[in-house]
C-alpha atoms as a printed R data frame, in Angstrom:
    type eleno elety resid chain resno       x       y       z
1   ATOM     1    CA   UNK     A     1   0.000   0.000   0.000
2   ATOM     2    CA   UNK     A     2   1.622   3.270  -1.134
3   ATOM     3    CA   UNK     A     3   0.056   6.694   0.411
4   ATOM     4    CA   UNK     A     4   1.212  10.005  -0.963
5   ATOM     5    CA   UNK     A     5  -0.019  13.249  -0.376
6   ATOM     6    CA   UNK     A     6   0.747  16.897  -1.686
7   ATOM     7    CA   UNK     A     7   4.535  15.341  -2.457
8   ATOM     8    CA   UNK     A     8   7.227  18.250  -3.307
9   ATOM     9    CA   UNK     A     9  10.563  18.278  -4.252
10  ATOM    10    CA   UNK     A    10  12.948  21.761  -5.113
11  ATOM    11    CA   UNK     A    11  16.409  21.649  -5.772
12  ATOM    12    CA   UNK     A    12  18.097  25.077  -5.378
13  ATOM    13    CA   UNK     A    13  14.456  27.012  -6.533
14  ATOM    14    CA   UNK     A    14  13.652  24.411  -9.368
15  ATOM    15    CA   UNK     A    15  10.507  22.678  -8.282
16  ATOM    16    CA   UNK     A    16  11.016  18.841  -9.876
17  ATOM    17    CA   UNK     A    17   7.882  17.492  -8.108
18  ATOM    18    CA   UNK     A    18   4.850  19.402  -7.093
19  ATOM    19    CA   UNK     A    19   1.927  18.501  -5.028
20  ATOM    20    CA   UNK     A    20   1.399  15.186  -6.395
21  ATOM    21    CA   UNK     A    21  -1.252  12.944  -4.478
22  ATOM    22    CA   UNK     A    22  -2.192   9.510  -5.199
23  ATOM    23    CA   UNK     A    23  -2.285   5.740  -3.686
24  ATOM    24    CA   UNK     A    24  -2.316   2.428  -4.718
25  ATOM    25    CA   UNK     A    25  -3.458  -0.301  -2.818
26  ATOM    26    CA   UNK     A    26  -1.721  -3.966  -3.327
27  ATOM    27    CA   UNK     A    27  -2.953  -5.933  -6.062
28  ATOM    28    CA   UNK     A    28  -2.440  -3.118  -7.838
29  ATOM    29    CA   UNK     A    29  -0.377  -2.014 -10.900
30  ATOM    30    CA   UNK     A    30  -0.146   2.156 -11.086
31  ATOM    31    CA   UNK     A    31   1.585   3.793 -13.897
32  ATOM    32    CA   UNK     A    32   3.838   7.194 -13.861
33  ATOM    33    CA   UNK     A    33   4.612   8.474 -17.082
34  ATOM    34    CA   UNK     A    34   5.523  11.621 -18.391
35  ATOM    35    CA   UNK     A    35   8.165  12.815 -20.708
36  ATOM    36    CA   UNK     A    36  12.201  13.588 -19.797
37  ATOM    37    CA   UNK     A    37  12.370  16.042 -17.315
38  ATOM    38    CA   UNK     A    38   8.413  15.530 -15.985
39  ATOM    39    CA   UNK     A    39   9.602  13.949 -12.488
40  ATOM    40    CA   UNK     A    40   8.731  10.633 -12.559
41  ATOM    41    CA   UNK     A    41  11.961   9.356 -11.435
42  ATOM    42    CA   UNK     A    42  12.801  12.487  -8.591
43  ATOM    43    CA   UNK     A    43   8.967  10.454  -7.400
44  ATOM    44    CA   UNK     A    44   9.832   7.224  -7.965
45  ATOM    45    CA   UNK     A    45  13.126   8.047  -5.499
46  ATOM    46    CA   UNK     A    46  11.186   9.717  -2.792
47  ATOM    47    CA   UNK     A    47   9.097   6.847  -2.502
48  ATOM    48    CA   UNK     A    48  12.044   4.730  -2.218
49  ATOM    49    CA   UNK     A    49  13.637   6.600   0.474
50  ATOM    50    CA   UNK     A    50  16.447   7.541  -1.963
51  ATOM    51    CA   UNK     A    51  15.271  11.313  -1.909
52  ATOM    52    CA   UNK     A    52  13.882  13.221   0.944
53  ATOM    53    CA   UNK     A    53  10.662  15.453   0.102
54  ATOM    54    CA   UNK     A    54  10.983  19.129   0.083
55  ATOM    55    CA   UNK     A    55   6.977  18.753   1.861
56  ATOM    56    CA   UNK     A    56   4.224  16.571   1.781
57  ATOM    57    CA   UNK     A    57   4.184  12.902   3.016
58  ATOM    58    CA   UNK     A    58   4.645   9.309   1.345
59  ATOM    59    CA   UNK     A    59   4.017   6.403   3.184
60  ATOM    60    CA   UNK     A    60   4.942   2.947   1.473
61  ATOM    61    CA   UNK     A    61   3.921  -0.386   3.520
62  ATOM    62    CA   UNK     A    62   2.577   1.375   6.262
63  ATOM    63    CA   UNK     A    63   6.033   3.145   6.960
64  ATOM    64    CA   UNK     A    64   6.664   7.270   5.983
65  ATOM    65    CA   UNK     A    65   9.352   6.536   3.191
66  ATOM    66    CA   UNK     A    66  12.310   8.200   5.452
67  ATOM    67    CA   UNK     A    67  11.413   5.649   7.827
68  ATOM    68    CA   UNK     A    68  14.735   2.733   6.851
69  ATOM    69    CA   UNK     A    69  12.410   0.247   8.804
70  ATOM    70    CA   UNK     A    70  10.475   0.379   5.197
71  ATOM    71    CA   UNK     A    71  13.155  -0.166   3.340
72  ATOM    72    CA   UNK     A    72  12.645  -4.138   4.669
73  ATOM    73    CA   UNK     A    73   9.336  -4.300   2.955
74  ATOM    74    CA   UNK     A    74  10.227  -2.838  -0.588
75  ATOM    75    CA   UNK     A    75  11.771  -3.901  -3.743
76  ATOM    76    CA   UNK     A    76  13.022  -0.934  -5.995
77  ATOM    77    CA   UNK     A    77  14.285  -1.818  -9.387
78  ATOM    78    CA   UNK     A    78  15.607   1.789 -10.890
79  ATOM    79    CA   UNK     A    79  16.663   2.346 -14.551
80  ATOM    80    CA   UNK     A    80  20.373   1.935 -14.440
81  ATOM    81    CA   UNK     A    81  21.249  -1.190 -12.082
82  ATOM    82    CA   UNK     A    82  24.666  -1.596 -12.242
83  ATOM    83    CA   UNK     A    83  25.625  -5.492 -10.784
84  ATOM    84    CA   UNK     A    84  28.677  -7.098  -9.355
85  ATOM    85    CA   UNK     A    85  30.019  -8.794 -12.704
86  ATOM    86    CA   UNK     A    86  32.342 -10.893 -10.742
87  ATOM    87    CA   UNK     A    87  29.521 -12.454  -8.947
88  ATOM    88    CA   UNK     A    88  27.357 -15.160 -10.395
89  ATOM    89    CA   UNK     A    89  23.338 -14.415 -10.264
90  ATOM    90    CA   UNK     A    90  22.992 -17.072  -7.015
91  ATOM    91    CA   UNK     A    91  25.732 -15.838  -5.175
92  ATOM    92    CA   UNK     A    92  24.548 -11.807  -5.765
93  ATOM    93    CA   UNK     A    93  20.968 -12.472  -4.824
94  ATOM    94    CA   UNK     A    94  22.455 -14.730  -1.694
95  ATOM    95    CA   UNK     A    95  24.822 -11.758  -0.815
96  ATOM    96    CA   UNK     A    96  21.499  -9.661  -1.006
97  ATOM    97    CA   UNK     A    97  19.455 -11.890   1.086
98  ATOM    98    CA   UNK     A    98  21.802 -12.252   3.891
99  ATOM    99    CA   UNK     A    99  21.399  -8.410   3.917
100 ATOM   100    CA   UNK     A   100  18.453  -8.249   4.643
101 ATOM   101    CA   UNK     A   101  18.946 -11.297   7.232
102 ATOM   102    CA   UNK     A   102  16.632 -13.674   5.071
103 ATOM   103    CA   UNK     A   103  17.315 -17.092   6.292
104 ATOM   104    CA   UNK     A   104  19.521 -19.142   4.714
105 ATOM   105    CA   UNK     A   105  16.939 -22.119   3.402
106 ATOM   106    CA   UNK     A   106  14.431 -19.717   2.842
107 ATOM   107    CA   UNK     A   107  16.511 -17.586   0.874
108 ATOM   108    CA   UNK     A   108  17.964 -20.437  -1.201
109 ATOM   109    CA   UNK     A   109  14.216 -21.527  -1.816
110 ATOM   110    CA   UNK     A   110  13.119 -17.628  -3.038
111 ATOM   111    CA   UNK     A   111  16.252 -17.353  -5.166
112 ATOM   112    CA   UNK     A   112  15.052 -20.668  -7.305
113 ATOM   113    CA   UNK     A   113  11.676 -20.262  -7.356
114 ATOM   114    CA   UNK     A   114  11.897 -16.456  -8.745
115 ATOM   115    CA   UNK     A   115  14.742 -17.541 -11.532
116 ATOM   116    CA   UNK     A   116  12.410 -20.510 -12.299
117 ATOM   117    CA   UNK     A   117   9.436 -17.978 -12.906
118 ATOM   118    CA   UNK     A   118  11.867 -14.850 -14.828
119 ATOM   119    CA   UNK     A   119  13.355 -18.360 -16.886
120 ATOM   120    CA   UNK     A   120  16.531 -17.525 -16.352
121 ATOM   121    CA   UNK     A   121  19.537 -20.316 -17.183
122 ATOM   122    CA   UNK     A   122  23.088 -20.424 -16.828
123 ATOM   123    CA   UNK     A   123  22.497 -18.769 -12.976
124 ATOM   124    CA   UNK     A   124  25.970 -19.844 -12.226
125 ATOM   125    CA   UNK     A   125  27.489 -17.726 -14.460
126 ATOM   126    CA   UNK     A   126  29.058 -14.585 -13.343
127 ATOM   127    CA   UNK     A   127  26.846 -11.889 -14.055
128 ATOM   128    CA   UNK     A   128  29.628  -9.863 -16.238
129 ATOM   129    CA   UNK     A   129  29.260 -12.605 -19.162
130 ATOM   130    CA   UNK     A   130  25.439 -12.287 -19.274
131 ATOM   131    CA   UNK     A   131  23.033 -10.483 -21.757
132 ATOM   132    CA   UNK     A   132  21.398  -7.276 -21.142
133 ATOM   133    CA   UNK     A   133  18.297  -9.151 -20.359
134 ATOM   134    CA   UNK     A   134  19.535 -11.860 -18.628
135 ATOM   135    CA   UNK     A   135  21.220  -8.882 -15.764
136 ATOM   136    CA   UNK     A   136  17.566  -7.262 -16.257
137 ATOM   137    CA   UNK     A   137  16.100 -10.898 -14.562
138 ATOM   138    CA   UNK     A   138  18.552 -10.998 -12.170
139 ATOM   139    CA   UNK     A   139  18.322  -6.977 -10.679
140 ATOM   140    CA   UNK     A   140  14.184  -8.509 -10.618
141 ATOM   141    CA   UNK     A   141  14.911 -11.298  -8.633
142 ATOM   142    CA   UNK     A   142  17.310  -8.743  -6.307
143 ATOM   143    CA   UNK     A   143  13.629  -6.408  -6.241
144 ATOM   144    CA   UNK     A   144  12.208 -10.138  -4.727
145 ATOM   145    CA   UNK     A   145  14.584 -11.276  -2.406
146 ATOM   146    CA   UNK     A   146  13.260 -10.053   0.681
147 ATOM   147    CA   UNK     A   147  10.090 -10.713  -0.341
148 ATOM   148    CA   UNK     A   148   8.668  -7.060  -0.441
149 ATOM   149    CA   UNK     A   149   4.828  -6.279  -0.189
150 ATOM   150    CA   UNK     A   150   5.414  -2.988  -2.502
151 ATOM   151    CA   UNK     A   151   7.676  -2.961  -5.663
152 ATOM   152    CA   UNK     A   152   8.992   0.123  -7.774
153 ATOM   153    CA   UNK     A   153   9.849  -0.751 -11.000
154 ATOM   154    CA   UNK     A   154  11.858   2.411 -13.162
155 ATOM   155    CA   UNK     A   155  11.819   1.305 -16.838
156 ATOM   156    CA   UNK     A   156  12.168  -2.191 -16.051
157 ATOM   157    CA   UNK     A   157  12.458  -3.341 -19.991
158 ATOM   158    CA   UNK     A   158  14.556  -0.323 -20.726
159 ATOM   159    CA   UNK     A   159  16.648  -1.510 -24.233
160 ATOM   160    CA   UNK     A   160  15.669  -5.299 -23.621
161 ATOM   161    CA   UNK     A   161  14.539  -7.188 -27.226
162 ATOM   162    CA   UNK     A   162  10.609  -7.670 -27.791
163 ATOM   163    CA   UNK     A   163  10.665 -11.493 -26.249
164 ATOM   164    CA   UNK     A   164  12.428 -10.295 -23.173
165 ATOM   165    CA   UNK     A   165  10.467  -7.520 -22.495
166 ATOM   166    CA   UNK     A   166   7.468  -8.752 -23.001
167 ATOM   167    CA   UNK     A   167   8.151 -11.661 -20.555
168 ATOM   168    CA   UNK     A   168   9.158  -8.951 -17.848
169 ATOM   169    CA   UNK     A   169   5.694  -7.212 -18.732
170 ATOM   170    CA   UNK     A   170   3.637 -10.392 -18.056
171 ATOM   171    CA   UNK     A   171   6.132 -11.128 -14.583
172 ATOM   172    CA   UNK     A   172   5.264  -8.077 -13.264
173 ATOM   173    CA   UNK     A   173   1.677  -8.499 -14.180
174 ATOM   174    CA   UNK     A   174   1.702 -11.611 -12.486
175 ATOM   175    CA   UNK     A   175   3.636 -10.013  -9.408
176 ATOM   176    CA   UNK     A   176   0.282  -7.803  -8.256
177 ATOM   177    CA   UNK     A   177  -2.042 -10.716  -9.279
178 ATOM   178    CA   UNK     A   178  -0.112 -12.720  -6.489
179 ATOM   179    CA   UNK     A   179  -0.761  -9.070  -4.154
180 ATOM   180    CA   UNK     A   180   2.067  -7.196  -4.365
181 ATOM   181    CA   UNK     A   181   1.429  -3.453  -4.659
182 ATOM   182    CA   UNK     A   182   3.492  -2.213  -7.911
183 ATOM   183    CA   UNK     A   183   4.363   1.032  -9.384
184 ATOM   184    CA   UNK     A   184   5.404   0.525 -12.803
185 ATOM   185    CA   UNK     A   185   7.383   3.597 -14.813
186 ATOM   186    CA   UNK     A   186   7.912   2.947 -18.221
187 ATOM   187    CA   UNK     A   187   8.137   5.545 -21.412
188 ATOM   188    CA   UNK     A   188   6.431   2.460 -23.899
189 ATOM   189    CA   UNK     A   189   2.622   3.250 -23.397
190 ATOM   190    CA   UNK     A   190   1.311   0.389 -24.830
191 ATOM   191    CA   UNK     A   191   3.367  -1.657 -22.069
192 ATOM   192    CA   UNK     A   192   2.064   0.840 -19.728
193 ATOM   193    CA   UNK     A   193  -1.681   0.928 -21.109
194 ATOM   194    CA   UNK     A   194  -1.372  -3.298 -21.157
195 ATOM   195    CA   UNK     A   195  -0.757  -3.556 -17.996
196 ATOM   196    CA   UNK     A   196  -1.613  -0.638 -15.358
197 ATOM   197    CA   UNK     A   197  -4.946  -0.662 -13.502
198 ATOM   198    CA   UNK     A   198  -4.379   3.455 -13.118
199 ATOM   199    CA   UNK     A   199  -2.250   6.033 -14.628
200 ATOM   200    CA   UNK     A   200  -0.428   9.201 -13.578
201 ATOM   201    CA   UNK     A   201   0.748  11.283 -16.059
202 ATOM   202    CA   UNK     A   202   3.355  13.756 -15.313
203 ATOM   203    CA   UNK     A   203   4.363  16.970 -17.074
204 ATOM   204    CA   UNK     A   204   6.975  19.533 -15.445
205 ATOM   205    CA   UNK     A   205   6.513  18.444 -12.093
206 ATOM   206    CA   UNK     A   206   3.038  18.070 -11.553
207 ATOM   207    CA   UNK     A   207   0.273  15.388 -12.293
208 ATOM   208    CA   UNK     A   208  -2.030  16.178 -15.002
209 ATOM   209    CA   UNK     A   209  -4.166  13.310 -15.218
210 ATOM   210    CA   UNK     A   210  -4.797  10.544 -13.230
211 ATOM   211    CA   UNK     A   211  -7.306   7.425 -13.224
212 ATOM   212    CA   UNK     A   212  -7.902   3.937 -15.246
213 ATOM   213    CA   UNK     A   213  -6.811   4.127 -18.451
214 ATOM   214    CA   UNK     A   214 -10.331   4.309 -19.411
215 ATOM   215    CA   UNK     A   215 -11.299   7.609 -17.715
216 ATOM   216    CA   UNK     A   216  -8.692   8.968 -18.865
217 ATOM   217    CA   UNK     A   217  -9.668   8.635 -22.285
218 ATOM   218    CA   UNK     A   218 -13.219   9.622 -20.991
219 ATOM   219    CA   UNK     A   219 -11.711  12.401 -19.697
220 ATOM   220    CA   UNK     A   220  -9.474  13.495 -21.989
221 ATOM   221    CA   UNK     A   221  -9.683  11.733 -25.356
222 ATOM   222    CA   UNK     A   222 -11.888  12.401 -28.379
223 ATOM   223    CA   UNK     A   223 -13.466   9.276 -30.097
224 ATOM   224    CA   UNK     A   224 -13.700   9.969 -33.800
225 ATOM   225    CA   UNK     A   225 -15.441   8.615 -36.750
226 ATOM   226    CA   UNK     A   226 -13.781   7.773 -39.804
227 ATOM   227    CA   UNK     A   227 -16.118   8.020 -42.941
228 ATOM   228    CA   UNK     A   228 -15.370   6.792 -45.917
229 ATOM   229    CA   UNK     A   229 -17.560   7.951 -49.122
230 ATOM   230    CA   UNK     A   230 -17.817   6.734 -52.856
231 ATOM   231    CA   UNK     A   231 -17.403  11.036 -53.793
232 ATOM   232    CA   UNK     A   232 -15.894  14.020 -52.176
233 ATOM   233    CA   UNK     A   233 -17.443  15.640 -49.639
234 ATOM   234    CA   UNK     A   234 -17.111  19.078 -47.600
235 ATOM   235    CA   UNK     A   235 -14.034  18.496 -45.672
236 ATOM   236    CA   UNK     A   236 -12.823  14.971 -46.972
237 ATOM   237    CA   UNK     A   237  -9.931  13.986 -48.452
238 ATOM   238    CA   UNK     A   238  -8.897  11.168 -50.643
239 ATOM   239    CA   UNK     A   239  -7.556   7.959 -49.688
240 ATOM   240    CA   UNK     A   240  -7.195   4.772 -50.985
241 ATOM   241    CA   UNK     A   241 -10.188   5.037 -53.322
242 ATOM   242    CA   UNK     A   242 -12.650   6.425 -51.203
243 ATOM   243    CA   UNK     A   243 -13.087  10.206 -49.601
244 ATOM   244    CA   UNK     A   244 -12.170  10.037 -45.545
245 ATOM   245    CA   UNK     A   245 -14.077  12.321 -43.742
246 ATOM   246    CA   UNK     A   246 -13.015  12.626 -39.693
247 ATOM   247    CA   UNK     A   247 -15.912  13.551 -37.220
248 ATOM   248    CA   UNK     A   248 -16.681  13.561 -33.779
249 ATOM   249    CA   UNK     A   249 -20.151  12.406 -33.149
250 ATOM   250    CA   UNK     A   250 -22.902   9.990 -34.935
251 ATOM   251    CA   UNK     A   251 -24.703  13.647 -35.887
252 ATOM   252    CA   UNK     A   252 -21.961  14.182 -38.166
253 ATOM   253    CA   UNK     A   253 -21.769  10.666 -39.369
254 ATOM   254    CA   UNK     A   254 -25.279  11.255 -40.424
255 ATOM   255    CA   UNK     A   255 -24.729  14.634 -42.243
256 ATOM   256    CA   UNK     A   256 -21.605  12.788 -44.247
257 ATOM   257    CA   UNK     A   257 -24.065  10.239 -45.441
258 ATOM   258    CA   UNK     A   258 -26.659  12.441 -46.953
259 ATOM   259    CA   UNK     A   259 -24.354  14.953 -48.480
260 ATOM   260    CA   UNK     A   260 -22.626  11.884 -50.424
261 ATOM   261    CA   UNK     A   261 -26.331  10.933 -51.218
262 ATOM   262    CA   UNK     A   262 -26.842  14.352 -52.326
263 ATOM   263    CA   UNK     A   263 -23.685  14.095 -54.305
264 ATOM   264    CA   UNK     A   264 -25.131  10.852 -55.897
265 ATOM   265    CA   UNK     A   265 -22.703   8.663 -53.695
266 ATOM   266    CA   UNK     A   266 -23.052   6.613 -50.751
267 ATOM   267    CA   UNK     A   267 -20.481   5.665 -47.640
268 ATOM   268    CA   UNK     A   268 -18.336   2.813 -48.193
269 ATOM   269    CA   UNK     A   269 -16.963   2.339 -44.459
270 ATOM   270    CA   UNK     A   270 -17.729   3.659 -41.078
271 ATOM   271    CA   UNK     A   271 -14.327   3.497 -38.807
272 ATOM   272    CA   UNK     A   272 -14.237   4.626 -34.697
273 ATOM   273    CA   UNK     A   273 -10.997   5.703 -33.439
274 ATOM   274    CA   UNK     A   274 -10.549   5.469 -30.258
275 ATOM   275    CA   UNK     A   275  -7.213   7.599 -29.373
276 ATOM   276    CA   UNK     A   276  -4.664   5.515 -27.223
277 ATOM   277    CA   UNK     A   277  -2.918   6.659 -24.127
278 ATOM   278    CA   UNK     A   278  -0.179   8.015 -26.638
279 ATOM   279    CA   UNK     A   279  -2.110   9.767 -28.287
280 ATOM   280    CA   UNK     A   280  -3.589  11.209 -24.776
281 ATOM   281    CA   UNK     A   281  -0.449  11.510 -23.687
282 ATOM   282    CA   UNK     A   282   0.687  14.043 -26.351
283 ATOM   283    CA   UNK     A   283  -1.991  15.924 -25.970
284 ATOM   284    CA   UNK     A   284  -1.504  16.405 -21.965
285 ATOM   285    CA   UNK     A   285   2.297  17.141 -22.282
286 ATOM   286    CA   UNK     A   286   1.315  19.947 -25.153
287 ATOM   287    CA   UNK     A   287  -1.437  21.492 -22.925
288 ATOM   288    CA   UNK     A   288  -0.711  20.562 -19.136
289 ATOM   289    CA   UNK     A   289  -0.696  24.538 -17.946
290 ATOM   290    CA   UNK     A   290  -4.071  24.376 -18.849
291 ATOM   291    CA   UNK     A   291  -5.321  20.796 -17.117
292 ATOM   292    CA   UNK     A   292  -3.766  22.038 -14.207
293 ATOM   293    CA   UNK     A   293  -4.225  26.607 -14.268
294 ATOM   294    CA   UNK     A   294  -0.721  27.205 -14.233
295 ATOM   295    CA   UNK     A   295   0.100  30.183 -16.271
């Protein structure tokens, strides 16, 4: 369970994070995204413990994220997670487990079962002669070790190929099915829209949306009617045989069909686009001063 209210974070009179608010329960899977610069990560480190808040409060398994007695139920995963090369993956993760005084069996037990489930083979070679994706599994199974109740992912499946990153996706999926409370950062929308239960979108400092990926789009998207006609029509334009005409309600659908009637055609094909979080996205990060009245 993550708790976070009016969060803020200045460095030196820049303002990187400003009165976000939000919580996610466990079970959950909640989204940040936002382009470079939007403070997803400055967020991601506060509730972490890694950063101390400028004001406001987050409180992460029941602990205020300061607090290093929470540090025993979290897993954090960042972007760059540089490993001991040296090390093979079952003697890193054991180093990490004694650390956080996991008993021995048990730990042994954890580290198996967790490279069984990320599929990860040769675990007894040192971790400096592994793929990028094959380091990804292992910093995972590091975020699992001490078997955390909450779990902040950063870009988990940052420059990993389709096949690995889309087996990470479906782990971590599988991570808050099995009740573990995970927030998920990731700059691939469709990863983000395939997986997240909510979303917080981010834009220079501040959240500008928030919500299931579905009220956002209620929210903020435009549905939109793609009509294709047999003759030009006022405002169409010519593709692939036909005349395209984009409108925004079943009113104008209607009005396309009887001025091609009246133009002695008829409409070929009736498309709905429904704009995906991308395209939301956009859209938000062009006109967050507005969502939010800043000036």
């Amino acid at each position: 369970m993550i708790e976070v209210e009016n969060l803020r974070k200045t460095y030196s009179g820049f303002t990187a994070v400003e009165g976000s608010t939000f919580s996610v329960p466990e079970g959950e899977v909640f989204g940040v995204i936002g382009p470079n610069g939007a403070g997803k990560t400055t967020t991601l480190k506060m509730l972490a413990g890694l950063v101390e808040p400028t004001g406001g409060t987050a409180r992460v398994a029941g602990y205020d994220a300061q607090n290093p007695e929470m540090r025993k139920h979290l897993g954090f995963l960042p972007e760059e997670s540089p490993l001991y090369e040296d090390m093979t993956a079952v003697s890193y993760l054991q180093f990490f487990a004694d650390l956080y005084d996991v008993p021995t069996a048990a730990a042994r037990e954890r580290i198996h079962d967790t490279l069984d489930r990320l599929d990860l083979e040769h675990r007894e070679r040192p971790i400096g002669d592994m793929s990028k994706g094959m380091t990804r599994k292992v910093a995972i199974a590091r975020s699992l070790v001490n078997d955390p109740e909450v779990l902040i992912y950063d870009e988990p499946a940052s420059g990993l190929d389709p096949l690995t990153t889309n087996y990470i996706i479906e782990f971590t999926r599988e991570l808050a099915e099995s009740g573990k409370t995970v927030v998920f950062s990731a700059h691939n929308l469709f990863h983000v829209e395939s997986i997240c239960d909510r979303v917080a979108v981010m834009n220079d400092g501040r959240i500008v949306a928030r919500g299931s990926v579905e009220n956002i789009r209620e929210e903020h998207g435009q549905t939109e009617y793609r009509v294709y006609t047999t003759v030009e029509v006022e405002g169409s334009v010519k593709e692939n045989g036909h005349y395209r005409r984009t409108v925004e309600s079943m009113d104008a659908v209607e009005e396309t069909r009887e001025l091609a009637a009246s133009a002695g055609g008829e409409v070929a094909d009736i498309q709905t686009h429904t704009p995906s979080l991308e395209d939301i996205f956009l859209d938000l990060a062009e006109d967050s001063p507005d969502v939010e009245g800043r000036p």
